[in-house]
TIDRENTI-860536 format. One record per residue (C-alpha): residue number from 0; residue in one letter; y negated, x, z negated. Coordinates in nm, 4 decimals. Each point is the difference from the previous one (the first is absolute). Last residue first. Layout:
// TIDRENTI-860536
+-----+---+----------+----------+----------+
:   k : r :        Y :        X :        Z :
+-----+---+----------+----------+----------+
: NUM : A :        Y :        X :        Z :
...
+-----+---+----------+----------+----------+
***
This chain:
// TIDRENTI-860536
+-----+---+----------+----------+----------+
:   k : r :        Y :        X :        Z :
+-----+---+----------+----------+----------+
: 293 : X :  -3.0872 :  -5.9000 :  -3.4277 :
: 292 : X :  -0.2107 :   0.0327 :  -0.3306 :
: 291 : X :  -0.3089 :   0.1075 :  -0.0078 :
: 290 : X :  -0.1872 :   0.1808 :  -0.2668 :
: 289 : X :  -0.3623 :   0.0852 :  -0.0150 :
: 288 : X :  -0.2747 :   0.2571 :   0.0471 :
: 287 : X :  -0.1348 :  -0.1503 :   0.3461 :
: 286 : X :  -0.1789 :  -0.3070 :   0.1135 :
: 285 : X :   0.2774 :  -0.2308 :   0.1577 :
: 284 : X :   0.0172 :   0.2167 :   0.3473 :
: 283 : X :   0.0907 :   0.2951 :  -0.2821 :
: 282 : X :   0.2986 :  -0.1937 :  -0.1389 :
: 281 : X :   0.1110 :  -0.1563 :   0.3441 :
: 280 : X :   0.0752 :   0.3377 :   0.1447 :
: 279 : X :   0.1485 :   0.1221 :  -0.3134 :
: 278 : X :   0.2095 :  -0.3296 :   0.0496 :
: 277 : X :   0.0954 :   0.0883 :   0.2865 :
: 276 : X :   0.0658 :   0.3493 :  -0.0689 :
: 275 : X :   0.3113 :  -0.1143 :  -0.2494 :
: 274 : X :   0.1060 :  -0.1957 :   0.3202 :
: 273 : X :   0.0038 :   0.3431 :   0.2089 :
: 272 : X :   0.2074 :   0.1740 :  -0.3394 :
: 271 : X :   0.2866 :  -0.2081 :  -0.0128 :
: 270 : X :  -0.0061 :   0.0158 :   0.3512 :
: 269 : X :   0.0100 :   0.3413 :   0.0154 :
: 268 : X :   0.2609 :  -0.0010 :  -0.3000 :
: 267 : X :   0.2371 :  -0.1679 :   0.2027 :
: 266 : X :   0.1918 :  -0.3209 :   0.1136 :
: 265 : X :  -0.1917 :  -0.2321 :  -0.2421 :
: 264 : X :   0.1717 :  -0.3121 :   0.0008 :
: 263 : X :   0.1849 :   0.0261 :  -0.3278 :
: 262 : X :  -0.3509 :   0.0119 :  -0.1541 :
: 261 : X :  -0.1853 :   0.3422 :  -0.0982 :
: 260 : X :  -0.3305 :  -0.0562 :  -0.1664 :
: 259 : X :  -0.3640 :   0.0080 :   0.1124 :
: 258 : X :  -0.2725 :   0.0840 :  -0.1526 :
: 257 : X :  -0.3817 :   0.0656 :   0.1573 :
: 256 : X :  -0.2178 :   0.2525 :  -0.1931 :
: 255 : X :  -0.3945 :   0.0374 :   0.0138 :
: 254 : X :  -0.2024 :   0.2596 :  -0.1856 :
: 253 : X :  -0.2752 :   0.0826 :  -0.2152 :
: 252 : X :  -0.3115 :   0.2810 :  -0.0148 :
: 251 : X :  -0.2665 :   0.1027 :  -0.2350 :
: 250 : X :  -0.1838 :   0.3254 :   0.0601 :
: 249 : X :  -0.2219 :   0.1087 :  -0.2241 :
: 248 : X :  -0.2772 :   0.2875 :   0.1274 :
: 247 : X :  -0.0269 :   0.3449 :  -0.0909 :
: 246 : X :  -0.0644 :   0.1756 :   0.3012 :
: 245 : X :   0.3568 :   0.1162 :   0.0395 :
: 244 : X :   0.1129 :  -0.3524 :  -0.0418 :
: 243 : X :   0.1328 :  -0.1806 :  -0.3427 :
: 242 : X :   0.3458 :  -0.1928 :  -0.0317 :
: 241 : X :   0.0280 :  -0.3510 :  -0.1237 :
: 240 : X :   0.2770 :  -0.1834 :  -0.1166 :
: 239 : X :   0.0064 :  -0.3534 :  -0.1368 :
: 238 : X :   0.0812 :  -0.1628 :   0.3763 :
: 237 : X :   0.2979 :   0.2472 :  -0.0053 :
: 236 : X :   0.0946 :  -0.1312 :  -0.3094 :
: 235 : X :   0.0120 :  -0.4070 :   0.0991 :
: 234 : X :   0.1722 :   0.0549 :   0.3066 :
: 233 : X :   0.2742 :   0.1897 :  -0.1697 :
: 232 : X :   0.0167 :  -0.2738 :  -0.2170 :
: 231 : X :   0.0118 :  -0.2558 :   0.2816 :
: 230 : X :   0.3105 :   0.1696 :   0.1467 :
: 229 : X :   0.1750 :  -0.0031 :  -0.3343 :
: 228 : X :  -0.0716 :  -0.3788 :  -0.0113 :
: 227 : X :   0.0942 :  -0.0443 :   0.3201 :
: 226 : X :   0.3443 :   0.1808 :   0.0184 :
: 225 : X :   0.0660 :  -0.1932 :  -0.3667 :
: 224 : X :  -0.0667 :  -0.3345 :   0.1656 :
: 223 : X :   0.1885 :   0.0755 :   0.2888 :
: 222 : X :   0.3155 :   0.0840 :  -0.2511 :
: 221 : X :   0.2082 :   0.2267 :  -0.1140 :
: 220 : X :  -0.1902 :   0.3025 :   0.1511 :
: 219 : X :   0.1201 :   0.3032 :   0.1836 :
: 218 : X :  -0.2643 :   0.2395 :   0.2208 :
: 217 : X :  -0.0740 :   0.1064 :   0.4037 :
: 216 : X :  -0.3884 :   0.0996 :  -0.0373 :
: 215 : X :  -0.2078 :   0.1200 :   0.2798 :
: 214 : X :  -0.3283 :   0.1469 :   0.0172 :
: 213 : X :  -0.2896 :   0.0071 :   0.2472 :
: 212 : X :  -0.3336 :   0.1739 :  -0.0385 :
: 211 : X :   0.0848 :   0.3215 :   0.2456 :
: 210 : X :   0.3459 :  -0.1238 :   0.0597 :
: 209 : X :   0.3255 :  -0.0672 :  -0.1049 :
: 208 : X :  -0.0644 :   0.1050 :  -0.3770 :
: 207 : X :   0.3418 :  -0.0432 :  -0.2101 :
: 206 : X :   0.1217 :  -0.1927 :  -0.2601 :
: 205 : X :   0.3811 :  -0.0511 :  -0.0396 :
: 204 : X :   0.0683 :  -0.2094 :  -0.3577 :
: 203 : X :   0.3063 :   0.1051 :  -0.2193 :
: 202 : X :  -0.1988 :   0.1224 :  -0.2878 :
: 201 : X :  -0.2165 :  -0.3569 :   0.0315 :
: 200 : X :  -0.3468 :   0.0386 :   0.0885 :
: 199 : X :  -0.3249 :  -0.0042 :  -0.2077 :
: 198 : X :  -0.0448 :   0.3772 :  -0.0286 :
: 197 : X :   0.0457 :   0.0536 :   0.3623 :
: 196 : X :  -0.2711 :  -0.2607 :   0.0732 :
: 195 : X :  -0.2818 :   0.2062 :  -0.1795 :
: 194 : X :   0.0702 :   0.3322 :   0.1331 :
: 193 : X :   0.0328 :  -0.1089 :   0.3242 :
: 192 : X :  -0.3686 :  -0.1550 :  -0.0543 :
: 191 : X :  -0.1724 :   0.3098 :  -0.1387 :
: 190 : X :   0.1596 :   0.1784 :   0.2751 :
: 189 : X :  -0.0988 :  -0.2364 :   0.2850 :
: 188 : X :  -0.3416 :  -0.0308 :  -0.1372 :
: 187 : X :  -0.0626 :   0.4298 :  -0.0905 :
: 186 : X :   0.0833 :  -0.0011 :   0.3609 :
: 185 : X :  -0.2619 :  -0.1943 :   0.0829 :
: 184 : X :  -0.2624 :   0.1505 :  -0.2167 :
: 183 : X :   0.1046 :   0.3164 :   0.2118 :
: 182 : X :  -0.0585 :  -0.2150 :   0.2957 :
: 181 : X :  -0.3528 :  -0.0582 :  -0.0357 :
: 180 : X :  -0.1995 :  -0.2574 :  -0.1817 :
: 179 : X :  -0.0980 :  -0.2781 :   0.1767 :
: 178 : X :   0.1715 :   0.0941 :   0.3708 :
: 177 : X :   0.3299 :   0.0765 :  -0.2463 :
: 176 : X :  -0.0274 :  -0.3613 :  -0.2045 :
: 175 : X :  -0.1146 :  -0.1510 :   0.3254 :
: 174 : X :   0.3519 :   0.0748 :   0.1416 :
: 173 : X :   0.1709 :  -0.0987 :  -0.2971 :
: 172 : X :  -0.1602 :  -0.3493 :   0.0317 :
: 171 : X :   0.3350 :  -0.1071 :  -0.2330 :
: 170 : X :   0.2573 :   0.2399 :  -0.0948 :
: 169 : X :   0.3238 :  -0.1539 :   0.1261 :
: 168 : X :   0.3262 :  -0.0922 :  -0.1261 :
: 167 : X :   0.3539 :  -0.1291 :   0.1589 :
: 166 : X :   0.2488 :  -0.1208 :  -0.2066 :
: 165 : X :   0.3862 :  -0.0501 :   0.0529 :
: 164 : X :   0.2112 :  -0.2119 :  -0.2433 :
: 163 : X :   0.3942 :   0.0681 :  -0.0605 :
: 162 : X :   0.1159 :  -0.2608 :  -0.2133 :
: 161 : X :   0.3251 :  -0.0324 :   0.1238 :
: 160 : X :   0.1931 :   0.2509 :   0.2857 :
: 159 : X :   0.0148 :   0.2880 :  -0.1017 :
: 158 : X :   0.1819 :   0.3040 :   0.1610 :
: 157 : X :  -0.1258 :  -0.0094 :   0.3615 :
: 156 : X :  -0.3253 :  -0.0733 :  -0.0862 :
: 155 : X :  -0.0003 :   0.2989 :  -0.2578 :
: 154 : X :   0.0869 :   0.2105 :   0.2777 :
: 153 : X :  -0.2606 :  -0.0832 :   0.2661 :
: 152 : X :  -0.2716 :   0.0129 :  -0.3123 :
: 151 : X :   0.1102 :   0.3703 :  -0.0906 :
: 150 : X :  -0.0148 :   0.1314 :   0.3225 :
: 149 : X :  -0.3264 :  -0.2758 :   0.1032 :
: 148 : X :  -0.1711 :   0.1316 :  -0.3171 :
: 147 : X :   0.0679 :   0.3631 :   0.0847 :
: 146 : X :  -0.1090 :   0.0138 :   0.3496 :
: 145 : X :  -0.3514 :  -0.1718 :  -0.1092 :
: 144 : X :  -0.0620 :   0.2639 :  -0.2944 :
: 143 : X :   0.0951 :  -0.0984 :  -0.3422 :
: 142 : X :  -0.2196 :   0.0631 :  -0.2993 :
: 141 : X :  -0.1622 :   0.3310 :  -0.0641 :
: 140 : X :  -0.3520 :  -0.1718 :   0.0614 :
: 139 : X :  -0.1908 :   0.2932 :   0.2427 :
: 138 : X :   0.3732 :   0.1286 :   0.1507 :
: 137 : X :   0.1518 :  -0.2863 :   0.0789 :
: 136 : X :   0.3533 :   0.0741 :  -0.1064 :
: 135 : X :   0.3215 :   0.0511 :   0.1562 :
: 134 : X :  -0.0393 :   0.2971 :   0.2190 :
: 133 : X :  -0.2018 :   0.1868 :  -0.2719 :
: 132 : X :   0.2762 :  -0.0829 :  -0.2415 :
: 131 : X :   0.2926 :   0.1345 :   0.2181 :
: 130 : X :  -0.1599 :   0.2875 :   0.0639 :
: 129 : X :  -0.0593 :   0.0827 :  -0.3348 :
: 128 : X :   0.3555 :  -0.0937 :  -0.1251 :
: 127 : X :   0.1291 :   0.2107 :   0.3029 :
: 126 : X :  -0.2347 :   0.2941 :  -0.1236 :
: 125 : X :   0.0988 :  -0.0669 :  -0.3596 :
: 124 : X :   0.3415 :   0.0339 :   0.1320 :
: 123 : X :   0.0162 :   0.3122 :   0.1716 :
: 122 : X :  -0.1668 :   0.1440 :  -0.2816 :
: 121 : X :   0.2811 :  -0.0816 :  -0.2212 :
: 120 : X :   0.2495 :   0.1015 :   0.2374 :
: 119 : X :  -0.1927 :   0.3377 :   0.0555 :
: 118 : X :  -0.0151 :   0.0593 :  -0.3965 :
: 117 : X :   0.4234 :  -0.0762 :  -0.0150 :
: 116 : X :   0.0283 :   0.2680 :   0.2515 :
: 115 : X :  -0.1677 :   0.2472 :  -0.1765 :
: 114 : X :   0.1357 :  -0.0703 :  -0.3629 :
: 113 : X :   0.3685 :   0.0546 :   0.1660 :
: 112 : X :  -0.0584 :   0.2971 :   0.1594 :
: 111 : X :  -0.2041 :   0.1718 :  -0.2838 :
: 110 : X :   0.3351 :  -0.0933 :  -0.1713 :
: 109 : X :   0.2508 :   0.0907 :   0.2586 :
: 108 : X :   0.3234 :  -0.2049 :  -0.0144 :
: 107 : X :   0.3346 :   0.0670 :  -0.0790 :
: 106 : X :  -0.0023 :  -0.2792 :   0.1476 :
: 105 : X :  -0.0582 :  -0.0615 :   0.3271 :
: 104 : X :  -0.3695 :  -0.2017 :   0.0758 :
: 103 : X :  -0.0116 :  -0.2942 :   0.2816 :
: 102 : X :  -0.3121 :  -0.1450 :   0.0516 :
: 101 : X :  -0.1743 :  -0.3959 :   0.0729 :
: 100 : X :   0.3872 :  -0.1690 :  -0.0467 :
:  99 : X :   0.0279 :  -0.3104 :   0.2103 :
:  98 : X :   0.3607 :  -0.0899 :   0.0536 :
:  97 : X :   0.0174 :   0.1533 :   0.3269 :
:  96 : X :  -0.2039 :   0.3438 :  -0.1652 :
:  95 : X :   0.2874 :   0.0053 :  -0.2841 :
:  94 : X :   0.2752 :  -0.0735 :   0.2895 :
:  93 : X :  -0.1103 :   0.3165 :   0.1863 :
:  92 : X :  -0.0473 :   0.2518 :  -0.2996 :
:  91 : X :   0.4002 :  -0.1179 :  -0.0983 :
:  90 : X :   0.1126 :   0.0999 :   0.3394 :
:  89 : X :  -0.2304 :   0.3104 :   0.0410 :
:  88 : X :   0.1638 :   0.1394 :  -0.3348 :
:  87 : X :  -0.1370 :   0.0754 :  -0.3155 :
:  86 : X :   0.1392 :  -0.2317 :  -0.2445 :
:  85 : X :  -0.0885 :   0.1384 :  -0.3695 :
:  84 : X :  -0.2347 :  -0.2675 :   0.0083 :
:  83 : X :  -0.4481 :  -0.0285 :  -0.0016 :
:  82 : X :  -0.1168 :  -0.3188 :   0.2155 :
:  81 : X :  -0.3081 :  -0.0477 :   0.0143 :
:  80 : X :  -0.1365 :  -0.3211 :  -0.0171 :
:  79 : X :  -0.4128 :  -0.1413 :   0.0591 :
:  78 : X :  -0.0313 :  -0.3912 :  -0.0798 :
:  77 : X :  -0.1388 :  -0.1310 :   0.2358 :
:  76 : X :   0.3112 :  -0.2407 :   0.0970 :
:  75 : X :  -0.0368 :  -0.0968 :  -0.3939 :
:  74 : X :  -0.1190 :  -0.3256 :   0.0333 :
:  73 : X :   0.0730 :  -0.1339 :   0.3281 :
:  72 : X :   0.3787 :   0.0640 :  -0.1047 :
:  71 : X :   0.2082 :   0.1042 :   0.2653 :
:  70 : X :  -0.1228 :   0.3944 :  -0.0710 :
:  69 : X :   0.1074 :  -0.0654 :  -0.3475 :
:  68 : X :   0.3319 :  -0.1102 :   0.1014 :
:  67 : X :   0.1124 :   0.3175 :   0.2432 :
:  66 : X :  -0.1305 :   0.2249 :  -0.2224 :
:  65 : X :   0.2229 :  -0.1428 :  -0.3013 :
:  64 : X :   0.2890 :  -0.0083 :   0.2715 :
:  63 : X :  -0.0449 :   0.3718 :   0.1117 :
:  62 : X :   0.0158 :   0.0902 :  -0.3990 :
:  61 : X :   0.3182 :  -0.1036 :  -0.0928 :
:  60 : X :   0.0737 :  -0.3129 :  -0.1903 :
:  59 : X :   0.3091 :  -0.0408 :  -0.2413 :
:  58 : X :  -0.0269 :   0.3708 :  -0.0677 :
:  57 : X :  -0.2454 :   0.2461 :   0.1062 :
:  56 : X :   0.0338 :   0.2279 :   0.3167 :
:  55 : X :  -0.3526 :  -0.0466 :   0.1860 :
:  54 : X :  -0.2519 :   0.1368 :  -0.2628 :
:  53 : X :  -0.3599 :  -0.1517 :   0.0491 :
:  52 : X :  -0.3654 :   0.1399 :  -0.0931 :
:  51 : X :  -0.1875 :  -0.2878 :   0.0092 :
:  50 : X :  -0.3691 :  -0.0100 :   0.0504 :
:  49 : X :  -0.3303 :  -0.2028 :  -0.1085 :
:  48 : X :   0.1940 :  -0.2687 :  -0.2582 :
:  47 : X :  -0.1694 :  -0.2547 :  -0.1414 :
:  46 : X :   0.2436 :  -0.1796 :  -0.2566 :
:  45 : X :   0.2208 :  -0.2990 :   0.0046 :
:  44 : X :   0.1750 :  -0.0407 :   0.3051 :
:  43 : X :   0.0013 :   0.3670 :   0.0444 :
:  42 : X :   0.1942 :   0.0552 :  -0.3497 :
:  41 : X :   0.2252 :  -0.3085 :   0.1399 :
:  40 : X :   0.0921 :   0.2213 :   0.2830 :
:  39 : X :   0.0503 :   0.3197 :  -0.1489 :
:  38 : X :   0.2584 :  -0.1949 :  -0.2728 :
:  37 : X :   0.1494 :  -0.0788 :   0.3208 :
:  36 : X :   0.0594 :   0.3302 :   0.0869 :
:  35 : X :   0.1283 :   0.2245 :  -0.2567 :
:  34 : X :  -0.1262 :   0.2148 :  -0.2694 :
:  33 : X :  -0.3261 :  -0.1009 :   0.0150 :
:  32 : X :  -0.3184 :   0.2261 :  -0.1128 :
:  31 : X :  -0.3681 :  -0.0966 :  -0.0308 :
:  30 : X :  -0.2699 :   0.2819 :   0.0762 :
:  29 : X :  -0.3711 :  -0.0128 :  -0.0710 :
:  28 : X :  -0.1320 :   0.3064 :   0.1996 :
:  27 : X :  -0.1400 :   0.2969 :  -0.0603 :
:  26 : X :   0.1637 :   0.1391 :  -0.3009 :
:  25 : X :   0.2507 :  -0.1529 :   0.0399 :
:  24 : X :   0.1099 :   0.1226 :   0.3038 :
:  23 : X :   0.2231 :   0.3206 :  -0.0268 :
:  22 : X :   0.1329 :  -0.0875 :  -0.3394 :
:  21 : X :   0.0598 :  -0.3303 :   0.0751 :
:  20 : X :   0.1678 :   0.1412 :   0.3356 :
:  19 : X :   0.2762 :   0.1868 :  -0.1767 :
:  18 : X :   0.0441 :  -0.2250 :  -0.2516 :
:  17 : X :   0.0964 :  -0.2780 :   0.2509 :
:  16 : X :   0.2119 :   0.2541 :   0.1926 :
:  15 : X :   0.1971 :   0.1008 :  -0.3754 :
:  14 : X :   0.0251 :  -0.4154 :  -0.0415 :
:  13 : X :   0.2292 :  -0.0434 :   0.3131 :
:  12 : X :   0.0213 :  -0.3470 :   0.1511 :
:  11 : X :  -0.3371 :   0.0959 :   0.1781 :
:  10 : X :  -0.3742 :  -0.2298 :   0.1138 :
:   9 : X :  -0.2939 :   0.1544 :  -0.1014 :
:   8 : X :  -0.2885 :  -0.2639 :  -0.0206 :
:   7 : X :  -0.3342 :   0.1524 :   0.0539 :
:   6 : X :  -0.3232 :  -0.1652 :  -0.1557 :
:   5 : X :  -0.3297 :   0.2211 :   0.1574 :
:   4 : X :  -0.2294 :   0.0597 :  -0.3602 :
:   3 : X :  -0.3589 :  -0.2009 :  -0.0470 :
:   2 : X :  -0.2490 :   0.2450 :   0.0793 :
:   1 : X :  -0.2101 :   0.0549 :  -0.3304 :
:   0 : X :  -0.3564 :  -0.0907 :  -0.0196 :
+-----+---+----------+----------+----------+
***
């Protein structure tokens, strides 16, 4: 299978540069050219972009203020930049690290120079990219992790204030699921069932795994009726699933959810999420493998 190529945008008012570097790079890389600055910035708006290389004199918008604006923006603020001018001295190498730059390269530059420095920004940034991930994600089901459902869910509180719902889920007589059949049929339960509820959510919906069985949903619906409905579909395919033990043996397995939706009287998402448990509470003291709404 062929390795998709590293996009670079190279970013100079002066087209014999630009020729210059797509004849150093393109073989390698993908490379998009702007001749000035906020053509740079709509070209990140609209494509992927892995690295920018980044001229600092350019007309109507020089280079220190395109940095400066695409680390501000949440994102592009990952977005590796070098900075490669005719400027060389320790005034203008100062304000291009201020303003965000990753590297600093002099023109004339050094090709070998150039190519090596732009590999070591683009590993730098699959390793940040990987750290990132494995920090944010529950490592057996992918989805969120606890830390990054209560980031993420702190902020969206903050920022919307109607139809915001909170659920909380829970595999049912999990633990007799694991004493029954050992905990690698567990694990194939929790991933089987992550699996299954991502599909069913909304693009915009947080879903993360709290806790051994425990999961949390913060998600957007128009109406109560809607939130339940969706709920009691996911309800309804997780009871259809099945996953099969080491031994051979069919597991079934369901699970409880209790609803609860943000009011003008909800100070936080804590408590958004404590009444949402109530009715999880109140779902499995009812008989399990249902739907309550708080």
């Amino acid at each position: 299978m062929e390795k998709t190529k590293k996009t670079i945008l190279a970013v100079d008012d002066t087209e014999t540069n630009i020729d210059i570097m797509l004849e150093l790079l393109g073989e390698k890389y993908d490379v998009i050219v702007a001749l000035e600055g906020y053509t740079a910035l709509e070209i990140v708006k609209e494509n992927r972009v892995d690295l920018i290389l980044l001229d600092i004199m350019m007309p109507k918008m020089d280079g220190y203020e395109v940095c400066r604006r695409l680390k501000s923006d949440e994102s592009t603020l990952n977005i590796p930049i070098i900075f490669i001018t005719a400027m060389s001295d320790e005034k203008s190498i100062e304000i291009a690290y201020e303003a965000g730059g990753d590297d600093y390269i002099s023109k004339p530059f050094k090709p070998l120079e150039l190519l090596a420095r732009i590999n070591t920004q683009l590993k730098l940034k699959e390793l940040i990219e990987h750290l990132n991930y494995i920090s944010s994600h529950d490592e057996m089901t992918k989805i969120y992790n606890r830390r990054k459902f209560f980031e993420l869910g702190e902020k969206r509180f903050e920022e919307n204030s109607e139809n915001m719902y909170a659920v909380m889920i829970d595999i049912d007589k999990f633990k007799n699921i694991n004493d029954t059949f050992g905990h690698p049929a567990g694990d194939k339960v929790i991933r089987l069932m992550a699996k299954t509820v991502s599909k069913l959510l909304l693009d915009d919906a947080i879903f993360a795994r709290i806790g051994g069985e425990e999961f949390a949903i913060l998600c957007s619906y128009p109406s109560h009726e809607v939130a339940a409905q969706s709920m009691e579909k996911i309800r309804e395919a997780v009871e259809d699933l099945e996953v099969t033990s080491d031994d051979g043996k069919s597991i079934k397995f369901t699970i409880s959810q209790g609803i609860s939706k943000r009011t003008q009287e909800t100070k936080n998402l804590d408590e958004l999420l404590k009444i949402a448990d109530v009715g999880l509470y109140e779902a499995k003291h009812l008989g399990r493998n249902r739907v309550v709404f708080k």
